[in-house]
C-alpha positions in Angstrom: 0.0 0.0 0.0 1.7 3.1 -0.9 2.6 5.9 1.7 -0.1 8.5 1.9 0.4 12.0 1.5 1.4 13.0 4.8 3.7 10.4 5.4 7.4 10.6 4.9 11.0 10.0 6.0 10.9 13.3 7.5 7.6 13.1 9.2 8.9 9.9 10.6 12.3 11.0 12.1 10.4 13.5 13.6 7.5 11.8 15.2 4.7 14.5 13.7 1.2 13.8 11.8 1.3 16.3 9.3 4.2 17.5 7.0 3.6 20.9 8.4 6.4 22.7 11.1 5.4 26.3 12.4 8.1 28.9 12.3 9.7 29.5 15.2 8.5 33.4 14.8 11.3 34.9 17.0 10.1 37.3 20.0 6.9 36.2 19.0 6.7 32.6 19.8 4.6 31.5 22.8 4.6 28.5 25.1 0.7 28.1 24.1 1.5 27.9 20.1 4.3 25.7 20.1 2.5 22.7 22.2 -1.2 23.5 19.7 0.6 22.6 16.7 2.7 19.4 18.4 -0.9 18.9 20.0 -2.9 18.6 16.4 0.4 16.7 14.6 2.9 18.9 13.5 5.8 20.1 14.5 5.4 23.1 17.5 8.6 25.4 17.3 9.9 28.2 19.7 12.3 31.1 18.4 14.7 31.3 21.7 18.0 33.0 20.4 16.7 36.4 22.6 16.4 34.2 25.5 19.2 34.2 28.2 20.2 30.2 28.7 17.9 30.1 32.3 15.0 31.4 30.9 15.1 29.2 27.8 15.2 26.4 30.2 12.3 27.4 31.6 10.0 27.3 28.5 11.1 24.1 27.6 9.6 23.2 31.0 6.6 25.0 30.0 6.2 23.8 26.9 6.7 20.0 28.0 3.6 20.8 30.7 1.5 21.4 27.8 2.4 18.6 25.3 4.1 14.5 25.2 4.4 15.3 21.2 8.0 16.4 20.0 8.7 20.3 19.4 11.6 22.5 18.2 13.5 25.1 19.9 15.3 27.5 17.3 18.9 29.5 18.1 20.4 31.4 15.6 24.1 30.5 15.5 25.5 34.0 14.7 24.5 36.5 17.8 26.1 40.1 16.7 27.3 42.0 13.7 30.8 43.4 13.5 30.8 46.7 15.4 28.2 45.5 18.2 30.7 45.3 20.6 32.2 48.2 19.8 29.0 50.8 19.2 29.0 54.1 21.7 26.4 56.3 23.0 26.5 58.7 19.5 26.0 56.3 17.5 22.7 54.8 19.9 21.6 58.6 19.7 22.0 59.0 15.6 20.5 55.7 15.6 17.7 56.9 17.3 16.9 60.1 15.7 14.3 58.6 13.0 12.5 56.6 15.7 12.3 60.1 18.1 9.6 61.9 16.4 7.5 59.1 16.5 7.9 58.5 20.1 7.0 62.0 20.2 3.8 61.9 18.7 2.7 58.6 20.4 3.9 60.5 24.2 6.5 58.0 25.0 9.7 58.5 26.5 12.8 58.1 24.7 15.1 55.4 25.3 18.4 55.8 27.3 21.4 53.9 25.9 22.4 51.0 28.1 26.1 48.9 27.2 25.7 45.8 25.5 25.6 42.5 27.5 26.5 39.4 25.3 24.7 36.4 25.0 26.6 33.3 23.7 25.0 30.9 21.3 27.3 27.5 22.8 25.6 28.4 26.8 22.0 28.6 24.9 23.2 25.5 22.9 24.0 23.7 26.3 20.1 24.0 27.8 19.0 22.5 24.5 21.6 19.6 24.9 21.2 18.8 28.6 17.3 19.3 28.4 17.7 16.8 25.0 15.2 18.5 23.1 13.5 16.5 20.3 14.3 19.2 17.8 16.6 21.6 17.9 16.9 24.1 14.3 18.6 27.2 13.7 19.5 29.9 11.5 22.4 31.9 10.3 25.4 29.1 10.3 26.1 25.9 11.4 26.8 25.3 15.1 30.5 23.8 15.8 31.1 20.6 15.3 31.2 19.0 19.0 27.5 20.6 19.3 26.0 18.4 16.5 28.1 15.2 17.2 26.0 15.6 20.8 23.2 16.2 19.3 23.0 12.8 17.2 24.5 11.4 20.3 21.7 12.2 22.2 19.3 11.7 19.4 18.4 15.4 18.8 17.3 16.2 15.5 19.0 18.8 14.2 17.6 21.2 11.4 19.9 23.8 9.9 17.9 26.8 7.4 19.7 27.3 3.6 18.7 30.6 1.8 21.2 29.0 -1.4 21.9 25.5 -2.8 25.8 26.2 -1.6 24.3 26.3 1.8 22.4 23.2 1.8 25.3 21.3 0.5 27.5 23.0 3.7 24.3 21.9 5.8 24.3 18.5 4.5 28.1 18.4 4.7 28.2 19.0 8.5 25.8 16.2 9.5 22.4 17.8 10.0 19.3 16.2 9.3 17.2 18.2 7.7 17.3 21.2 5.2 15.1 24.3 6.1 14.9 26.2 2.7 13.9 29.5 3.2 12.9 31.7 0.1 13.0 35.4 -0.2 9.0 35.7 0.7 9.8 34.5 3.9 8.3 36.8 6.5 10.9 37.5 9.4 15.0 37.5 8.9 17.1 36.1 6.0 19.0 33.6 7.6 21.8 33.5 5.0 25.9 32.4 5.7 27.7 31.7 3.4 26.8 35.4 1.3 25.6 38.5 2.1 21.6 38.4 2.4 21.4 41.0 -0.2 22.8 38.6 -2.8 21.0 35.5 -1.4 17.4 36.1 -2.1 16.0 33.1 -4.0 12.6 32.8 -4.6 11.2 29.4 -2.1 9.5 28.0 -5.4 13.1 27.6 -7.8 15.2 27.7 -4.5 13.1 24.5 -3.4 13.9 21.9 -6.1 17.9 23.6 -6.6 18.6 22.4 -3.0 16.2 19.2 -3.3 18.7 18.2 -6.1 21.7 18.8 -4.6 21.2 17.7 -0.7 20.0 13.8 0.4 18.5 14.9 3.5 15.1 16.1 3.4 13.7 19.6 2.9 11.6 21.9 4.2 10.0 24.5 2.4 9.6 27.8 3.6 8.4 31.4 2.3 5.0 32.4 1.0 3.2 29.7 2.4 0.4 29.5 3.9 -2.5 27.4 2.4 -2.9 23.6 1.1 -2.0 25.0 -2.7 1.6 26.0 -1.0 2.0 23.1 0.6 1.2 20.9 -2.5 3.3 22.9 -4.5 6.4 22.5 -2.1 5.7 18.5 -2.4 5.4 18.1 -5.7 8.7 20.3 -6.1 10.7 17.9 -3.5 10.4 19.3 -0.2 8.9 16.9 2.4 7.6 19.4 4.8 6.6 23.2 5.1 7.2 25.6 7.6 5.2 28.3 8.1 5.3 31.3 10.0 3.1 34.6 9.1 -0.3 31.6 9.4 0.7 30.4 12.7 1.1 34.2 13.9 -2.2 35.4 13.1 -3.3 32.4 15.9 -5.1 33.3 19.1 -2.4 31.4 21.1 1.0 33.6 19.2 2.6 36.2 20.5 1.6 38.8 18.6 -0.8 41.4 19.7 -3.9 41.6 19.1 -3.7 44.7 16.4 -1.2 42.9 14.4 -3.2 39.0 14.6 -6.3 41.2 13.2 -4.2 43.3 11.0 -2.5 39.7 9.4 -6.3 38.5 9.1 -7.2 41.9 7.5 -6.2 43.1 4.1 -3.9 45.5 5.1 -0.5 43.5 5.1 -0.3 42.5 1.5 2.6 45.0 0.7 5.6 43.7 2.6 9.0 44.9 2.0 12.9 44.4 2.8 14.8 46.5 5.9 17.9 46.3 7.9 16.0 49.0 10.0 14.0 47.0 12.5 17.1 44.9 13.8 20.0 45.7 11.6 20.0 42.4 10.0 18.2 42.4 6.6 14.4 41.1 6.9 10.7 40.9 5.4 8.4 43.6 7.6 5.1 44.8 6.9 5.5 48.0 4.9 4.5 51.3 6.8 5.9 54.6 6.9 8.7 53.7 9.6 9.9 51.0 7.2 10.4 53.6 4.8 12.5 56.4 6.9 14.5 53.6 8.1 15.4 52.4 4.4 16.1 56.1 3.3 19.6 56.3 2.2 21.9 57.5 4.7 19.6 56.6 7.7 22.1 55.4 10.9 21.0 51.6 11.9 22.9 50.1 14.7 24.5 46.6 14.1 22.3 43.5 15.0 21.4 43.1 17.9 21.2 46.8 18.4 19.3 48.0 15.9 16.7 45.6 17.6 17.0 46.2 21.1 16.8 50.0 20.3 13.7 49.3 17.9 12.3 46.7 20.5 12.8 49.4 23.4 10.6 52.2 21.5 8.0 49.9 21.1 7.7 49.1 24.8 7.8 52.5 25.8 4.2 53.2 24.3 2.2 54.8 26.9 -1.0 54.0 24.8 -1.9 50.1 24.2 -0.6 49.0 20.9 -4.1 47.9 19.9 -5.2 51.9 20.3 -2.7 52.9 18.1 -3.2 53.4 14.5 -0.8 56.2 12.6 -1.5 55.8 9.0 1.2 54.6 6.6 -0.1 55.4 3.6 -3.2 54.0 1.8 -2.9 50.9 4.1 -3.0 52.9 7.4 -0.9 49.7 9.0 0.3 51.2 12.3 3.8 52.7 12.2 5.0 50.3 15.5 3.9 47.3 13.5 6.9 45.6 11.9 6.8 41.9 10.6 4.5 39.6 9.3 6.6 36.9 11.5 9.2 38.9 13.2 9.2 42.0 15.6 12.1 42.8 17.2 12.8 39.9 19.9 
């Protein structure tokens, strides 16, 4: 009797129902979310590379109370940009000019520039391992060796995210089990390596068969998808899973807030763009007026993770609830503290 749709090599390693893993959605992820989609057969995942290595622990504790079924926690293997460690007070201030005047106009104070404190991918690495995860994927490299011969050791499957073919071969090449393909529509950051992102931006469709060629392990499609005629698509092209993020964010149990789940429901998000300006590192937003100042040539942006914690620390400092606030951005009035489809600041 031949497999049915839903049933693979991949779905089998990981223990999941459905051919369907839910981006890990950054500072947006939730406890709830993650254990719902282990919960109804697919594969739950948590974005944790903002988390310090104690707190991480903590919501794999939370997210085994709330399901037996495997899940993913995501890291992304490079933490900073050159010049993070290095970045002063003038350039937090020039940094923060373009975000000022909207603070202004919302009431909210500005932010004060704080020093830098480090977080290192191999101590976030080390919850996963001693917690033995079932998944553990990331972004933005491959983890040192000694991390994925553990892994396999302790029979962690291990999930690495390609933005080129020359990256899923490098993927392949160092041992990890599955192949995340991520195509420019993604929602969220680029999570490219091996070039800059700028010159890595594939579309998922032709990137998904390029990498399928080239790599044995299985892939995983992801960008632009978000209904069964995406997720056919992928299969027939030689992916045997999605992931998908901007769906999964628009969910009652996410992390996003309530203006931006109704504004993803709503028909005001279709126009997405490109920015280093929400983090520093280059990623699909939802396209507003901010998104525009802060792609204006000549506009300061910190280095990741500056650029985010600066961006991240005006948004907090609303005095008015997020859901009250709608500044126009042009014909789509999407509120101008509104980033990503899949990605604020985290």
């Amino acid at each position: 009797m031949p497999p049915r749709w839903n049933e693979n090599r991949l779905t089998a390693r990981l223990g999941i129902d459905y051919p369907i893993i839910q981006g890990p959605l950054g500072g947006l992820s939730s406890q709830k979310l993650t254990a719902a989609v282990s919960n109804f057969g697919g594969l739950g995942s948590f974005g944790a590379h903002s988390l310090a290595p104690e707190a991480i622990k903590d919501v794999i504790a939370q997210i085994r109370s709330l399901t037996s079924k495997p899940f993913a926690m995501n890291l992304w293997v490079s933490m900073e940009d050159e010049g993070a460690r290095s970045s002063d007070e003038d350039a937090f201030n020039r940094s923060l000019a373009p975000l000022a005047v909207h603070l202004a106009a919302l009431g909210a104070p500005r932010p004060k520039y704080e020093p830098w404190s480090r977080t290192r991918f191999e101590d976030q690495a080390r919850v996963l391992l001693d917690e033995k995860v079932p998944v553990f994927s990331f972004i933005y490299g491959i983890p040192p060796r000694e991390i994925l011969e553990e892994c396999r050791a302790k029979r962690i499957v291990t999930v690495g995210t390609a933005t080129t073919p020359e990256e899923g071969a490098a993927l392949q090449d160092a041992g990890v089990d599955a192949v995340v393909v991520s195509g420019f529509e993604a929602g969220g950051h680029r999570g490219s390596f091996l070039r800059s992102a700028e010159d890595s931006l594939t579309g998922t469709f032709s990137l998904v068969p390029q990498i399928a060629d080239r790599v044995k392990v299985p892939v995983i499609a992801a960008g632009g998808i978000a209904d069964a005629r995406g997720v056919i698509a992928a299969l027939a092209l030689g992916a045997e899973a999605v992931q998908m993020g901007t769906a999964f964010l628009a969910c009652e149990e996410s992390g996003a807030s309530l203006i931006h789940r109704k504004a993803l429901r709503g028909g005001s998000v279709g126009h997405t763009a490109l920015t280093k300006g929400f983090t520093g590192r280059l990623a699909r937003a939802i396209h507003n007026r901010l998104l525009e100042e802060l792609n204006q040539a000549g506009t300061a942006l910190l280095p990741y993770p500056l650029q985010r914690r600066l961006v991240r620390t005006s948004r907090s400092r609303q005095r008015r609830p997020a859901d009250r606030i709608s500044c126009p951005s042009g014909p789509d009035k999407v509120p101008i503290f509104l980033s990503a489809p899949t990605c604020w600041p985290s």
